[in-house]
PyMOL Python script that loads the backbone (N, CA, C, O; Angstrom):
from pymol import cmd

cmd.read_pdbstr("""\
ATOM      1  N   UNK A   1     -44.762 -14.141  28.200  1.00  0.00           N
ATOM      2  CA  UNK A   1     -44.688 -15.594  28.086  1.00  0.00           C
ATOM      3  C   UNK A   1     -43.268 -16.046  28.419  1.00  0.00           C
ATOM      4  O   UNK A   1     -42.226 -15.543  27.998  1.00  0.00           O
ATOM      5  N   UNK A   2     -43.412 -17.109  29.267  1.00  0.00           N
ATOM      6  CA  UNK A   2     -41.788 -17.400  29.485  1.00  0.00           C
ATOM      7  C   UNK A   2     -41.329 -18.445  28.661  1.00  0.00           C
ATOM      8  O   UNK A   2     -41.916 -19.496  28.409  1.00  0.00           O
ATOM      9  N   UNK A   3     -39.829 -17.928  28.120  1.00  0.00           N
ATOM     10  CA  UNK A   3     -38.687 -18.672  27.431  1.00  0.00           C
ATOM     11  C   UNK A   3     -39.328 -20.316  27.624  1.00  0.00           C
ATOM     12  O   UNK A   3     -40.132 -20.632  28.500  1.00  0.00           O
ATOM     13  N   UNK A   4     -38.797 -21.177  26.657  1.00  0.00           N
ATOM     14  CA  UNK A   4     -38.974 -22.437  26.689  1.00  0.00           C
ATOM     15  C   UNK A   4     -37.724 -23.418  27.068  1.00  0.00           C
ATOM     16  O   UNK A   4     -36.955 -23.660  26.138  1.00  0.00           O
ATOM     17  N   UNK A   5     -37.469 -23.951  28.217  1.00  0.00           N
ATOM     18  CA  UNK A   5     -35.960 -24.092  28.129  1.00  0.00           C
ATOM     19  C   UNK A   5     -35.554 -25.344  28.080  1.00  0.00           C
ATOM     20  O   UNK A   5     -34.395 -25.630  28.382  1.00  0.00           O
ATOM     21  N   UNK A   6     -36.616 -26.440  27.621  1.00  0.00           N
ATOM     22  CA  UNK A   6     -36.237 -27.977  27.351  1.00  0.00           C
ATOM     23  C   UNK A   6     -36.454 -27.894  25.799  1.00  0.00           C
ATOM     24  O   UNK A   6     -37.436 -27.308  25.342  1.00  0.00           O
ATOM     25  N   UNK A   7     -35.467 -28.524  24.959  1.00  0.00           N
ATOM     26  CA  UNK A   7     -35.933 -28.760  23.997  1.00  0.00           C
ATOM     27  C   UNK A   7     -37.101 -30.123  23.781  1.00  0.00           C
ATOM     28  O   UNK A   7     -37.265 -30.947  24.680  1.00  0.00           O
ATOM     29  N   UNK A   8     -37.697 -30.178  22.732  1.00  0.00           N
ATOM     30  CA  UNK A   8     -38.650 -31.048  22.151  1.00  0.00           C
ATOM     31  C   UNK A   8     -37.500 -31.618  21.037  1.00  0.00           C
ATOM     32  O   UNK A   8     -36.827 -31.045  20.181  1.00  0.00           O
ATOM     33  N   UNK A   9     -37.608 -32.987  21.463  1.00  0.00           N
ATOM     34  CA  UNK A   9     -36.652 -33.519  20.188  1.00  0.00           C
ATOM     35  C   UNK A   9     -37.405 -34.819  19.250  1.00  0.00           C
ATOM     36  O   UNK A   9     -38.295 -35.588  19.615  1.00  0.00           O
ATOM     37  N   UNK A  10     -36.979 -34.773  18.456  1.00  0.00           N
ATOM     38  CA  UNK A  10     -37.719 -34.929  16.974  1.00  0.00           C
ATOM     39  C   UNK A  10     -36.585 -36.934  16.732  1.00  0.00           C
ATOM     40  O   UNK A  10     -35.725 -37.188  17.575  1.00  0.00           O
ATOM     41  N   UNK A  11     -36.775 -37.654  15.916  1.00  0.00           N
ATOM     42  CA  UNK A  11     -36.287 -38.617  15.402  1.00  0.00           C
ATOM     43  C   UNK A  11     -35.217 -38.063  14.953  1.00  0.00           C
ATOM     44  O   UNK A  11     -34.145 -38.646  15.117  1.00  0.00           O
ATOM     45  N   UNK A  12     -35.279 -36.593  14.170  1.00  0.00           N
ATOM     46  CA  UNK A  12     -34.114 -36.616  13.554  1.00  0.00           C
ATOM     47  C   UNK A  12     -33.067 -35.687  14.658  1.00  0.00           C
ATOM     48  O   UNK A  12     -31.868 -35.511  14.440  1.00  0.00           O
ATOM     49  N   UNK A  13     -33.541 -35.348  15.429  1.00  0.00           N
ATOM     50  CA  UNK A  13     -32.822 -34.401  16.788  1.00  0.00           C
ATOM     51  C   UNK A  13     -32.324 -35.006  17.762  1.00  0.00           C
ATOM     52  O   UNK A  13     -31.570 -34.496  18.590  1.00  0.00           O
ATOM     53  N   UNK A  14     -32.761 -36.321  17.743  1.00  0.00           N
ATOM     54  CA  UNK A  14     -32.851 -37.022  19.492  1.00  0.00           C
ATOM     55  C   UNK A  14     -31.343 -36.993  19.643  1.00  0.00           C
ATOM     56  O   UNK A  14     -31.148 -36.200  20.564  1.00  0.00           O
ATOM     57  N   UNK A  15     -30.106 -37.477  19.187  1.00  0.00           N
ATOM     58  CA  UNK A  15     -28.831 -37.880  18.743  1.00  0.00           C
ATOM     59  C   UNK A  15     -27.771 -36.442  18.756  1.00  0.00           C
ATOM     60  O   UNK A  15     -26.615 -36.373  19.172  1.00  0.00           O
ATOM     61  N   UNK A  16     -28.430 -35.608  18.287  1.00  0.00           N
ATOM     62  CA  UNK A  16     -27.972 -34.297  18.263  1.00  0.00           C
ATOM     63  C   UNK A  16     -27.601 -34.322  19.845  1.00  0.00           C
ATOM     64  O   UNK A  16     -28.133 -35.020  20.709  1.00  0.00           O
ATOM     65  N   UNK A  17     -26.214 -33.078  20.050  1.00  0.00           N
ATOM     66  CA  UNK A  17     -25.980 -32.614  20.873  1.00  0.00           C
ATOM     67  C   UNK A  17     -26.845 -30.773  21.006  1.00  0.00           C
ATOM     68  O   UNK A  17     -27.265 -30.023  20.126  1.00  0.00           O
ATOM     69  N   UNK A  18     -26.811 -30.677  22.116  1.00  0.00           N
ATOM     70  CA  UNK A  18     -27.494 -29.524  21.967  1.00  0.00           C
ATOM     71  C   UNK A  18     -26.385 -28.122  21.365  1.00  0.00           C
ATOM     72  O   UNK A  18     -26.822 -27.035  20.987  1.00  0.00           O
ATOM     73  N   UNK A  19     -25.398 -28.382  21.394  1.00  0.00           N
ATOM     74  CA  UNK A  19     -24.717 -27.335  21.050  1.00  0.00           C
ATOM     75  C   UNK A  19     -25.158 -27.723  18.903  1.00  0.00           C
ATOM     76  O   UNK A  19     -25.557 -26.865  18.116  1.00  0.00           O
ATOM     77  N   UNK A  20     -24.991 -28.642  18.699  1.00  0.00           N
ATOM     78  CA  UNK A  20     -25.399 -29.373  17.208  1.00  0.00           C
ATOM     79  C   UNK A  20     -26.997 -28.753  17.025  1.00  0.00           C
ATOM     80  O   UNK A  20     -27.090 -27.904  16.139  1.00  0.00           O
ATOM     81  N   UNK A  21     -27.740 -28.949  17.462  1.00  0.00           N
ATOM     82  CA  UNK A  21     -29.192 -28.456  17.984  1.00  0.00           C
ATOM     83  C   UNK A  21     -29.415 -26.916  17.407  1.00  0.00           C
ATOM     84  O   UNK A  21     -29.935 -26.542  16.356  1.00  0.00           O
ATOM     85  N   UNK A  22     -28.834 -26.183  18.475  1.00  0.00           N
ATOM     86  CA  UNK A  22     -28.020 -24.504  18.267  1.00  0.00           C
ATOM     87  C   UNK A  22     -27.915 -24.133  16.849  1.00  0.00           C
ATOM     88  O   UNK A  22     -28.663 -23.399  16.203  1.00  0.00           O
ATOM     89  N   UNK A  23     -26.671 -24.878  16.408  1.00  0.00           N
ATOM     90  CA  UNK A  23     -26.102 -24.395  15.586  1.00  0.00           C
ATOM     91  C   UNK A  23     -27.396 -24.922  14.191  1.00  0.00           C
ATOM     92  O   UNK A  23     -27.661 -24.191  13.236  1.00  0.00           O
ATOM     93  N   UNK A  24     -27.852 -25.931  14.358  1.00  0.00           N
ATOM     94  CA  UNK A  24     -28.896 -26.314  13.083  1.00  0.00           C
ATOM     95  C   UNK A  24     -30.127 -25.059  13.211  1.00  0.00           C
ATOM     96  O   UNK A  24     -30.793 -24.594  12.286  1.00  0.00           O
ATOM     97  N   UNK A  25     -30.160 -24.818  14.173  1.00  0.00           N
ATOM     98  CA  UNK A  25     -31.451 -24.007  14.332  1.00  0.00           C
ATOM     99  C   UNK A  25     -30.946 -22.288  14.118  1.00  0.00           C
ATOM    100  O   UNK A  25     -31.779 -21.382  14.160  1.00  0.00           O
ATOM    101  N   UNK A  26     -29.833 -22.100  13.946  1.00  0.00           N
ATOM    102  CA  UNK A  26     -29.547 -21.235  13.641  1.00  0.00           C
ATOM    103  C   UNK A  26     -29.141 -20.917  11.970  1.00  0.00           C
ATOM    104  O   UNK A  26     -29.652 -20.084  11.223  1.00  0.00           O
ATOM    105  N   UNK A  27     -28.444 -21.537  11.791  1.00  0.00           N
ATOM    106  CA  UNK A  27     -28.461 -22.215  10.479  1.00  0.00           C
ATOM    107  C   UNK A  27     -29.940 -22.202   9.387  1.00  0.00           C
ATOM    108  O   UNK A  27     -29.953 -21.738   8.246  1.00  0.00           O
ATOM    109  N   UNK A  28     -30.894 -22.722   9.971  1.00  0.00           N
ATOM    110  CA  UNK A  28     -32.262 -22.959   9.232  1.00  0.00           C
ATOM    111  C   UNK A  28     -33.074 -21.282   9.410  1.00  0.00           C
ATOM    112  O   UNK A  28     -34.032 -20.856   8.767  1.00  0.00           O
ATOM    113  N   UNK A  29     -32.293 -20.598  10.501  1.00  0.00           N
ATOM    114  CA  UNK A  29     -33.253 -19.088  10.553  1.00  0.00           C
ATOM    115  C   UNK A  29     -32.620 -18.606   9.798  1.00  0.00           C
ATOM    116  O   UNK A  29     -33.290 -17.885   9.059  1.00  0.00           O
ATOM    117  N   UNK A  30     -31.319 -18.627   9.513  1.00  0.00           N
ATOM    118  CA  UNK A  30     -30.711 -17.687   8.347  1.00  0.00           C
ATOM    119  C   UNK A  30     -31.031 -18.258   7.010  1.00  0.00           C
ATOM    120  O   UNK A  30     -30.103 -18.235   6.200  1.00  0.00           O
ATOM    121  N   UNK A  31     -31.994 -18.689   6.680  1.00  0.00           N
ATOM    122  CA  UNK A  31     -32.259 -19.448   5.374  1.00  0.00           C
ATOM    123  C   UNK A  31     -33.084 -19.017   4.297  1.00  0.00           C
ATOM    124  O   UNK A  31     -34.259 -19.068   4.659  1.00  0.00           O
ATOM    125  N   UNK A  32     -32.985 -18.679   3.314  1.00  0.00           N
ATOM    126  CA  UNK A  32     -34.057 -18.115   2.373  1.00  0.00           C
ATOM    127  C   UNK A  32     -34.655 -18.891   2.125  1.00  0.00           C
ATOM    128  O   UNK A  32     -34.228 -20.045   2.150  1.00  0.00           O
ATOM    129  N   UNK A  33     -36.179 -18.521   1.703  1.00  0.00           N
ATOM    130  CA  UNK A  33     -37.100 -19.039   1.195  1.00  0.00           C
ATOM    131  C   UNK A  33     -36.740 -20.160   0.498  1.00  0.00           C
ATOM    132  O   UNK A  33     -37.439 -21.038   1.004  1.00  0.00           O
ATOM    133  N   UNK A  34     -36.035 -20.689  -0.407  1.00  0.00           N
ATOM    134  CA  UNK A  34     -35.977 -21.004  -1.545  1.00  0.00           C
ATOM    135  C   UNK A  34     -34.501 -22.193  -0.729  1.00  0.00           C
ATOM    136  O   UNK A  34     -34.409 -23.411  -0.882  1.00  0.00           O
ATOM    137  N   UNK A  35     -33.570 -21.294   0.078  1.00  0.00           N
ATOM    138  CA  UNK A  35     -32.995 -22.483   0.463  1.00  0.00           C
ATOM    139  C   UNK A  35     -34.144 -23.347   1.759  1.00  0.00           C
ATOM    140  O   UNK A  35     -34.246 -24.574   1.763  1.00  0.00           O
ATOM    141  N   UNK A  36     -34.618 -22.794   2.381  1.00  0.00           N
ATOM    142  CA  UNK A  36     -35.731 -23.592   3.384  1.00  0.00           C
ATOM    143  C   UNK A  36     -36.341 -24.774   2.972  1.00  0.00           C
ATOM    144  O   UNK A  36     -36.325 -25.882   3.510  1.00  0.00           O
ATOM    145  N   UNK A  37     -37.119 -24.233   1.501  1.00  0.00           N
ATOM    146  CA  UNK A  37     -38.075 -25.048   1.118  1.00  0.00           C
ATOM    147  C   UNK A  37     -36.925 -26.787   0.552  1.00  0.00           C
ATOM    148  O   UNK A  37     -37.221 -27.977   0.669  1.00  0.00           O
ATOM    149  N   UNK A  38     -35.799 -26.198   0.039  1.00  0.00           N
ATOM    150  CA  UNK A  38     -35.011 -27.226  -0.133  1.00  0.00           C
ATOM    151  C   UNK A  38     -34.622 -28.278   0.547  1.00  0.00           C
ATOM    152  O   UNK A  38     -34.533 -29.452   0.187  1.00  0.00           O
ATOM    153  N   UNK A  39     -34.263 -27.483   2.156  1.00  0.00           N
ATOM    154  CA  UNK A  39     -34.311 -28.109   3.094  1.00  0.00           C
ATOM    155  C   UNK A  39     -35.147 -29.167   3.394  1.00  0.00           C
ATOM    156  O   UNK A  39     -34.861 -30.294   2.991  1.00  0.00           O
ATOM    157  N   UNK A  40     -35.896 -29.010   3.886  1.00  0.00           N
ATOM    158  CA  UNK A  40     -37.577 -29.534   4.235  1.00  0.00           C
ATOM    159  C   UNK A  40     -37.573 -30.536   3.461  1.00  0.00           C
ATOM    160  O   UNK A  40     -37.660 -31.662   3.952  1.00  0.00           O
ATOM    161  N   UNK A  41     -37.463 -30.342   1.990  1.00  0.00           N
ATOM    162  CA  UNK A  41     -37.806 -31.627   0.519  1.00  0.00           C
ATOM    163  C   UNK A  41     -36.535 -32.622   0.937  1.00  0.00           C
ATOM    164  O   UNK A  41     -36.521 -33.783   0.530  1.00  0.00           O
ATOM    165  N   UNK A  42     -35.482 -32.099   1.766  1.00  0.00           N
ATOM    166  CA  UNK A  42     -34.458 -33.217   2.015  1.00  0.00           C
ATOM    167  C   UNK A  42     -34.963 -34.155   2.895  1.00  0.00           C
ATOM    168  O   UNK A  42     -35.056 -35.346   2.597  1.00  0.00           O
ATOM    169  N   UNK A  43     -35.368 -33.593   4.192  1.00  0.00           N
ATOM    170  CA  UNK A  43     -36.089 -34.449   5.015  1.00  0.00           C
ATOM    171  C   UNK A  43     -36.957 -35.632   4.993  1.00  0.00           C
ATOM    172  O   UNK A  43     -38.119 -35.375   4.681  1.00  0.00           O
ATOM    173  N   UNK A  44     -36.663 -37.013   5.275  1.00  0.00           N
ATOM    174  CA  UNK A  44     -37.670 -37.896   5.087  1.00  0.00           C
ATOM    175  C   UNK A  44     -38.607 -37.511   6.422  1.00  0.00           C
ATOM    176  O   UNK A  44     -38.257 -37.346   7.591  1.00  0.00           O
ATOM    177  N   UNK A  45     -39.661 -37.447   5.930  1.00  0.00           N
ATOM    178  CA  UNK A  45     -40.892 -37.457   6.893  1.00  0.00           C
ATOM    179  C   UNK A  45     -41.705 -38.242   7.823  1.00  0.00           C
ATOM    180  O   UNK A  45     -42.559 -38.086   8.696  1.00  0.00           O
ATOM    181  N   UNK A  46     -41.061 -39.129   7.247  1.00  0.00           N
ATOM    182  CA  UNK A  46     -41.388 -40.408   8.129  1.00  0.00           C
ATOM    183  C   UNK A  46     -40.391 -40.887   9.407  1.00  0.00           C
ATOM    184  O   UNK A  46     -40.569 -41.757  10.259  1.00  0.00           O
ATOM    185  N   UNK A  47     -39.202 -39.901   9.171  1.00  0.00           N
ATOM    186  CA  UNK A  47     -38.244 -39.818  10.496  1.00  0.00           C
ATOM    187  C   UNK A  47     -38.621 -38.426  10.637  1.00  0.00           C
ATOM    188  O   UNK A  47     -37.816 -37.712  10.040  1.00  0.00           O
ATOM    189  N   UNK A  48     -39.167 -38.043  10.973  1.00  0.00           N
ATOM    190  CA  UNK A  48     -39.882 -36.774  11.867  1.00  0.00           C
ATOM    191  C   UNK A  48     -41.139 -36.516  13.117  1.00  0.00           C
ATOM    192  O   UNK A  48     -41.796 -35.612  13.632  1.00  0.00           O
ATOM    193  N   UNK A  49     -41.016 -37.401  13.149  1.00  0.00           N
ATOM    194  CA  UNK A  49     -42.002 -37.998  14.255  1.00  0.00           C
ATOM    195  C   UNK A  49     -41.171 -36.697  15.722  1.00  0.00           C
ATOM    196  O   UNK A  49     -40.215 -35.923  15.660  1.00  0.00           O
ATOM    197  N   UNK A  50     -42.112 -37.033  16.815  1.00  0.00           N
ATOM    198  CA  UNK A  50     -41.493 -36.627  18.439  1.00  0.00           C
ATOM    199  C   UNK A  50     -40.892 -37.884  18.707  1.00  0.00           C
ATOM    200  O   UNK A  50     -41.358 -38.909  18.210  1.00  0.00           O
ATOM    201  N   UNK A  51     -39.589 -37.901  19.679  1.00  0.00           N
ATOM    202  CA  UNK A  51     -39.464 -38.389  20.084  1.00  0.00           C
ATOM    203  C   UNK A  51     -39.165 -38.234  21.338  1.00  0.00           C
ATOM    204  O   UNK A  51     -38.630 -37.274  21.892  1.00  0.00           O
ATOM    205  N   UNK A  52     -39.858 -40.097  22.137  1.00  0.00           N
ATOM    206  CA  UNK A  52     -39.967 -39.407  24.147  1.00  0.00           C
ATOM    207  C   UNK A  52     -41.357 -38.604  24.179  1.00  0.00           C
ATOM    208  O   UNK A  52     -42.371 -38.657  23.483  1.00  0.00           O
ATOM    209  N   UNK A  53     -40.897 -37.698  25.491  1.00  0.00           N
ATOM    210  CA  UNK A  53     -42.439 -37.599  26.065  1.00  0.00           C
ATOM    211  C   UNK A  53     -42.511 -35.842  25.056  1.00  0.00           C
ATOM    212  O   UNK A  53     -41.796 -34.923  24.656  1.00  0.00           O
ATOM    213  N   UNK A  54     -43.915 -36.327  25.091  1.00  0.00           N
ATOM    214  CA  UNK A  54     -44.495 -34.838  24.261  1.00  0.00           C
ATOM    215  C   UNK A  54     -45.201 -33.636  25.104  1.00  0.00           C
ATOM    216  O   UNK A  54     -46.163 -33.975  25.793  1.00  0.00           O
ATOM    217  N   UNK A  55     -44.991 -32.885  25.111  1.00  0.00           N
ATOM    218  CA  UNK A  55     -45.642 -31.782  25.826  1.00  0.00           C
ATOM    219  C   UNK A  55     -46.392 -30.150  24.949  1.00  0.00           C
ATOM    220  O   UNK A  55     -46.224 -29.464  23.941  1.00  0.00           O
ATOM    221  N   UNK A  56     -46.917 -30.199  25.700  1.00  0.00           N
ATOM    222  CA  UNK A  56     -47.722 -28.263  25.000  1.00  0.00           C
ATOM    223  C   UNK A  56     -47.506 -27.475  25.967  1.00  0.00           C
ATOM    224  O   UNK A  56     -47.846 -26.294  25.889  1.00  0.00           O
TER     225      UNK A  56
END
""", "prot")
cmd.dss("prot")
cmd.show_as("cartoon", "prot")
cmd.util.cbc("prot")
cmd.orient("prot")
C-alpha cells in the first residue's frame, strides 16, 4: 500500500504548520493509555470536524 502524502486536516489542524502537525502526531504516538484518553477529553468535538475537501 502506498505512503499517504497529503495530509487530511481537521478544524483543529487546518492552522497548524506541518512541521507543528509532525511534531503533535508524534507527540500523541508516544502517549499512554491513560495520557491519550486525557487528551481526547480535552478536545472539543464539535471543532473536529474535516476541514476542505475530504477524501478515502
Amino acid at each position: 500500500m502506498a505512503e499517504q502524502t497529503k495530509d487530511i486536516l481537521s478544524e483543529h489542524t487546518k492552522d497548524m504548520t506541518p512541521e507543528q502537525r509532525a511534531e503533535l502526531q508524534e507527540k500523541v504516538g508516544s502517549m499512554t493509555e491513560e495520557e491519550l484518553k486525557e487528551f481526547r477529553n480535552g478536545l472539543d468535538p464539535d471543532n473536529m470536524g474535516f476541514f476542505g475537501e475530504e477524501s478515502v
